[in-house]
C-alpha positions, -999 to 999 in steps of 0.1 A, spaced: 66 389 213 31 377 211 4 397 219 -24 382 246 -52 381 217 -28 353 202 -29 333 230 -70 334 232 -74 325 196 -80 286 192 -54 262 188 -75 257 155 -67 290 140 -32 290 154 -25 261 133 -14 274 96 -20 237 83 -53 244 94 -57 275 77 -46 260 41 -70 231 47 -98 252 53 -92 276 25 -89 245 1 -125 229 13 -141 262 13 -135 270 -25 -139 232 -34 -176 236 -18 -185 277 -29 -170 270 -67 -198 248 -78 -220 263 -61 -217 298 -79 -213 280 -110 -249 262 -102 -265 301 -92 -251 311 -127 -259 284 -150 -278 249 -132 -268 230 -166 -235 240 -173 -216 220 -204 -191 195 -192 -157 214 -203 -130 194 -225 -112 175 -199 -115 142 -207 -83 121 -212 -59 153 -207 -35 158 -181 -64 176 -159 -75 142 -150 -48 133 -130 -47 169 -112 -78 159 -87 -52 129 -74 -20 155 -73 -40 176 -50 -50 150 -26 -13 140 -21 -2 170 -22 -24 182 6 -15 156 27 20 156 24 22 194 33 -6 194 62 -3 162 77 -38 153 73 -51 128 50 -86 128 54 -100 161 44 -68 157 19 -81 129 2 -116 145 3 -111 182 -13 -91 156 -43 -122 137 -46 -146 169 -48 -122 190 -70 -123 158 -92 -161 157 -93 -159 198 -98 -138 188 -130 -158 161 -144 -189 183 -142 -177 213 -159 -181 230 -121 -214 228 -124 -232 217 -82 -256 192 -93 -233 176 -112 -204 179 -93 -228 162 -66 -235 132 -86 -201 130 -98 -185 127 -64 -215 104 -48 -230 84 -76 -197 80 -97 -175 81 -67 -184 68 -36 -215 50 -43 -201 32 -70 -172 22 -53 -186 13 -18 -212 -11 -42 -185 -29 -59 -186 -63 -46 -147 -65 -46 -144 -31 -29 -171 -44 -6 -152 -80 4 -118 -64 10 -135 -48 38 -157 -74 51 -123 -89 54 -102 -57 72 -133 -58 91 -130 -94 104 -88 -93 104 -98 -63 129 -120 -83 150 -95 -117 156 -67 -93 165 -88 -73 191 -101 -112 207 -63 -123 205 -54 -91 223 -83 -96 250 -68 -132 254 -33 -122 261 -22 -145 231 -3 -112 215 13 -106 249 22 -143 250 37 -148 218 57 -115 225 72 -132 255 80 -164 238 94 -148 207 116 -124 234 137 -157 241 147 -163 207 146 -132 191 176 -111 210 178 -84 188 159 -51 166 180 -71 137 166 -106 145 128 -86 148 137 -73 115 147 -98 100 119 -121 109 95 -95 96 110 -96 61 109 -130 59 72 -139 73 69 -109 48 84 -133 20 66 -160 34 33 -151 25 33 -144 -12 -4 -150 -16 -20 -114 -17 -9 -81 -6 -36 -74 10 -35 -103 35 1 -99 37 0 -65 52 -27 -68 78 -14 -104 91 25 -98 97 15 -69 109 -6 -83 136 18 -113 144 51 -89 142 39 -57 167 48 -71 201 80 -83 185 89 -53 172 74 -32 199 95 -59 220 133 -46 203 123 -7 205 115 -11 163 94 21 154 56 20 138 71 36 110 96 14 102 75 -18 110 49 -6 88 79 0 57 89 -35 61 54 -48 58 44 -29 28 78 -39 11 74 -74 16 37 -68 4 33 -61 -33 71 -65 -42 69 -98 -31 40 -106 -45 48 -92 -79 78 -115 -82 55 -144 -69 39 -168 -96 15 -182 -76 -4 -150 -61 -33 -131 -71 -10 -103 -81 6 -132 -114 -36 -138 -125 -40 -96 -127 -7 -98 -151 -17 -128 -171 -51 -112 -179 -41 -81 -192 -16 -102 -223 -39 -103 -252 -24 -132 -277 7 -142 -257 18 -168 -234 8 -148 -205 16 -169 -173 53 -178 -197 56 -130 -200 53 -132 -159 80 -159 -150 106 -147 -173 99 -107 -163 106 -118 -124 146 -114 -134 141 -79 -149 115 -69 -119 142 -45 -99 122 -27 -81 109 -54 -64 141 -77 -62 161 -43 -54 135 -31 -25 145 -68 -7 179 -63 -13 176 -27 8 158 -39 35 185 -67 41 212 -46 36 198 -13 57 191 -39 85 221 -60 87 243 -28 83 222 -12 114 212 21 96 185 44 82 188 77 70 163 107 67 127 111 86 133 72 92 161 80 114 142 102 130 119 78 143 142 50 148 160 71 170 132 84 188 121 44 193 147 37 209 141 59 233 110 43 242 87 63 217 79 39 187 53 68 173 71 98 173 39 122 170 25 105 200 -4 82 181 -10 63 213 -46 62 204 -38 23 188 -28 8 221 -61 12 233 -70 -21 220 -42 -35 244 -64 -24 277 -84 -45 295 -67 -77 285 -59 -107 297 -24 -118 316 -28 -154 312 -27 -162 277 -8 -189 261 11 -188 228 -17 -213 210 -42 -180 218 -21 -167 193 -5 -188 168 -42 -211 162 -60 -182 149 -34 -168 128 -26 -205 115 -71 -209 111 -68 -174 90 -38 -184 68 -54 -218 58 -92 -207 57 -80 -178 31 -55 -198 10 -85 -227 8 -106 -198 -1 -93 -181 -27 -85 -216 -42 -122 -224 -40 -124 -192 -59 -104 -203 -87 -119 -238 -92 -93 -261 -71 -125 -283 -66 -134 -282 -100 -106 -300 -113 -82 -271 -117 -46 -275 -105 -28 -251 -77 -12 -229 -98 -46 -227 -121 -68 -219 -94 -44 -188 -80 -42 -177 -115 -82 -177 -116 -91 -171 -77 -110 -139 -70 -93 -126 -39 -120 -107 -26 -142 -131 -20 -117 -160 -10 -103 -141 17 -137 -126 33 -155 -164 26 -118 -176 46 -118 -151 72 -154 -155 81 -145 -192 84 -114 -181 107 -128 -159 130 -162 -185 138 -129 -212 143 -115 -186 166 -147 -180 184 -153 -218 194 -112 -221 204 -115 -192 225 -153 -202 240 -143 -245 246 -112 -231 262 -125 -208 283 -98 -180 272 -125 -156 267 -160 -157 280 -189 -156 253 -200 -117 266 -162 -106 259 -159 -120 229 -187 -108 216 -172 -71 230 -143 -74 209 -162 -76 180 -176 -41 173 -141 -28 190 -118 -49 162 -145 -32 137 -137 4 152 -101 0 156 -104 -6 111 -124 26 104 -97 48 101 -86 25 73 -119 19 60 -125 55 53 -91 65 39 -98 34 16 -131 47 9 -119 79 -3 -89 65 -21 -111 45 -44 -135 68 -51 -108 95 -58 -95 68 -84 -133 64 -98 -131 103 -106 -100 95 -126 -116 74 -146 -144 94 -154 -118 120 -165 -102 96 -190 -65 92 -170 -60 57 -185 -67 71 -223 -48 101 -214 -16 80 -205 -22 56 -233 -23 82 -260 12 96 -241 29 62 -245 21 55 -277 38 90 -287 63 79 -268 71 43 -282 82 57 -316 120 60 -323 128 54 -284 124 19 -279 158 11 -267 147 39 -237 114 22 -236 118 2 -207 132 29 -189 102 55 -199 74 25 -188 92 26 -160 88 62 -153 53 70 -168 40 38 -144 52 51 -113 35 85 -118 5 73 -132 2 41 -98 15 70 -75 -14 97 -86 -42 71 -89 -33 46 -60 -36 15 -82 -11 -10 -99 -35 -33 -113 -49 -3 -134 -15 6 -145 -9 -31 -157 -42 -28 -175 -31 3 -194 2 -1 -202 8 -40 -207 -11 -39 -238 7 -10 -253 40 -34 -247 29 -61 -268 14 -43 -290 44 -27 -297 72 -54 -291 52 -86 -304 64 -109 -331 94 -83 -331 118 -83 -300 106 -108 -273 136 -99 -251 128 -64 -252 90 -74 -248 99 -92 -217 120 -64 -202 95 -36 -208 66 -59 -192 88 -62 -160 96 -25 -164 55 -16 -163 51 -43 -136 81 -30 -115 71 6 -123 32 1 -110 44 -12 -76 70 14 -71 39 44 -74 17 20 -55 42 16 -28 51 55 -26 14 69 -28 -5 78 1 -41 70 -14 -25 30 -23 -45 10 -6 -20 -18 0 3 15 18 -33 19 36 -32 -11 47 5 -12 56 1 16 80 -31 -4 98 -17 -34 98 13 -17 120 -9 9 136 10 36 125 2 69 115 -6 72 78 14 100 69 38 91 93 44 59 74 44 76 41 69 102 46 94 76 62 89 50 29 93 80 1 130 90 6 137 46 9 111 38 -24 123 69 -42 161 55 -36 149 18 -52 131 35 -83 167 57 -94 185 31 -90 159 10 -110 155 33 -136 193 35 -142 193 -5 -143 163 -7 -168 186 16 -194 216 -8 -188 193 -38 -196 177 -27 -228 217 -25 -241 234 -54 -225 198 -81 -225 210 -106 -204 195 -116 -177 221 -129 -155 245 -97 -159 219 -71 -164 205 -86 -126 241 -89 -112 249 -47 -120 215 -36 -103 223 -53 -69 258 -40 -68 247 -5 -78 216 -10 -51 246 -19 -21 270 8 -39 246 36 -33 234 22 3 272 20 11 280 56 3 250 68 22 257 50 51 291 66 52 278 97 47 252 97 73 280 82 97 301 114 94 271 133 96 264 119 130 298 120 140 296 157 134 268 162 150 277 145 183 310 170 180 
């Protein structure tokens, strides 16, 4: 029985979440500091490029997968990191987590224009809200979408659909899809997996994306562009992850904490831990508005972005289509293209007289507020990833795959495959797992076995977006979770058990393809071992229920 002082405590201190939280920010804070009463100029300790520099990351996740929180999470990572760089010394465990950290990433220009545009993404959804366009399109799509497999299935494939950039993929299905979804009794959690599988593992299977120019630039001495096209065959993760979704959606069933929150949808709760807090966006608006409110401004933000990220890459300058992807800077093409969108969006709303100058001019800073949440779990996630490279984590995994490259090569692919899920899932970042590990590939398979070459490439790329896909501090997951307006964690623990199902099944295919090498058969075992294993866990889960109900 509990006493009554139990009962007067705070919820606060009830909370043993809270309690391990706390304890965690209070020695990340007082272990500097009694390191700086000590010794003000203590010597930076040997850390650099060990396996210390991807601990800072590890705690971060770890935190947030056990407390549920991932703000202070992602914060006690990012000073324990700093604590590390500095040799625990305050004043420069200070600089390390502002001026090499957050400083450093919050002044990157291409940091800085992928949140100019989650910013103004923010803003057109809240003036299509205000309008009633959302509610609109909901209705209209209600009359030819009849069921949570047809609102499925239309998410995957406006997932497919646009190829261009993950980034843009995640925030606009997920703005067009939600009264859909929201519609057919389809959770947050489950709308916010299918975005961020139809985000980077379609665009890492996509030649003309900005994802196919990060590839092609980090292929010293080869045919680059040639490596990328003829690794989208041996990219299983990605091809396997579409396969899943189709399969898990046609077949009508999930298993693990997904279930829980489809089930839970359809009983009319689509967030499970009650984050109702997103739908305040949805007040105030509008009961009038047509479906052109909005299908112009998505159209205005598809075209202004692709047009600016070709701009980017020199498409007026004489360089073709598939040049100008392979060169755009996506930062700055989509910010320059959603500028351009939402001052489109502003006149269309204004000469129609859907929204009045005053009220659009209100949904501007509440589009901005409803991205914060996003913006700072971004904001920690990079810096947290800055740390790790002022640790040395890319030499550190370097030096462990070129160890690893002698006498194993037939296992190769299969061990890229591994060592670039933990090293994307612990820093948040594909692109810097393509940088490190691409080169070792060639290096190690060029001029000698360009079939093995190939597969090991596809193995690093497929590897990268599996960690990036599974880690809480990915920015593309970020933005998968926004873009659906579902809790963060929420979405991350439903994704793991799926991602975690892709990658085994993955792995297992990249040993089979090192010994057989062909591309058709090698392609043609993976899916049927992807719908084997689905098929035994459906059955499985069915019985399960079956029991359960008894």
């Amino acid at each position: 029985m509990n006493s009554g002082n139990d009962t007067c405590k705070p919820r606060f201190f009830r909370d043993k979440k809270s309690y391990v939280l706390c304890l965690a920010l209070f020695i990340a804070v007082m272990c500097p500091m009694v390191v700086f009463g000590a010794e003000a100029e203590a010597p930076k300790p040997a850390l650099y490029a060990t396996f210390w520099s991807l601990v800072p990351p590890l705690v971060a996740i770890v935190l947030a997968l056990i407390s549920k929180e991932v703000y202070s999470s992602l914060a006690i990572g990012l000073i324990f990191g700093g604590m590390l760089a500095s040799g625990f010394n305050f004043e420069g465990t200070m600089k390390a987590v502002f001026e090499q950290g957050m400083v450093s990433v919050l002044s990157s220009s291409y940091n800085v224009g992928i949140l100019i545009f989650l910013v103004i993404l923010g803003m057109v959804v809240a003036l299509m809200n205000k309008t009633g366009g959302s509610d609109a399109f909901g209705k209209w799509a209600s009359k030819r979408i009849k069921t949570r497999v047809g609102a499925q299935l239309t998410a995957i494939l406006l997932g497919c659909l646009i190829f261009i950039d993950d980034y843009f993929n995640c925030l606009t299905v997920g703005s067009v899809m939600r009264p859909i979804t929201d519609k057919h009794q389809v959770s947050r959690a489950k709308l916010a997996y299918l975005i961020d599988a139809t985000a980077a593992p379609v665009c890492i299977i996509s030649p003309i994306s900005s994802w196919a120019a990060a590839v092609t630039g980090f292929v010293d001495g080869e045919d680059g562009f040639g490596l990328f096209v003829k690794a989208i065959p041996f990219n299983y993760y990605a091809l396997l992850t579409i396969v899943m979704m189709l399969v898990i959606t046609l077949w009508k069933f999930d298993f693990g904490p997904m279930k829980v929150h489809e089930d839970n949808a359809m009983k009319g709760d689509l967030f499970t831990t009650g984050e109702e807090k997103f739908e305040e966006l949805d007040r105030g608006c509008h009961k009038d508005g047509k479906l052109v409110d909005m299908l112009f401004p998505i159209i205005s933000l598809i075209v202004c972005c692709v047009v600016g990220m070709l701009y980017t890459g020199g498409i007026f300058s004489g360089a073709s289509v598939v040049e100008a992807f392979s060169k755009c800077d996506a930062s700055v093409g989509l910010s320059m293209g959603s500028s351009i969108a939402l001052i489109i969006t502003l006149i269309f709303y204004i000469s129609r007289r859907s929204l009045k100058f005053t009220e659009c001019m209100d949904c501007l800073p509440a589009g901005f507020k409803a991205m914060v949440p996003a913006i700072l779990i971004l904001t920690f996630a990079w810096s947290l990833k800055a740390i790790t490279d002022v640790l040395g984590a890319k030499q550190f995994v370097a030096a462990m795959m070129e160890h690893s490259a002698a006498g194993m090569q037939i296992l190769l692919p299969a061990i890229i495959f591994v060592v670039a899920v933990c090293l994307a899932f612990s820093t948040g970042t594909s692109w810097g797992t393509f940088g490190i590990l691409i080169p070792i590939v060639v290096a190690v398979f060029a001029g000698k076995d360009p079939q093995m070459m190939i597969i090991s490439i596809s193995s690093c790329m497929a590897g990268a977006v599996c960690g990036d896909h599974c880690s809480p501090i990915s920015d593309t997951t970020i933005m998968a979770s926004a873009g659906a307006q579902s809790n963060h964690i929420n979405h991350v623990n439903t994704q793991l058990p799926y991602a975690m199902l892709v990658a085994a099944v993955s792995f297992v295919s990249y040993i089979i393809a090192a010994f057989v090498r062909n591309v058709v058969i090698s392609l043609i075992i993976a899916v049927a071992l992807m719908v084997g294993v689905l098929f035994i866990i459906k059955k499985v889960t069915s019985k399960q229920g079956v029991a359960n109900a008894a």
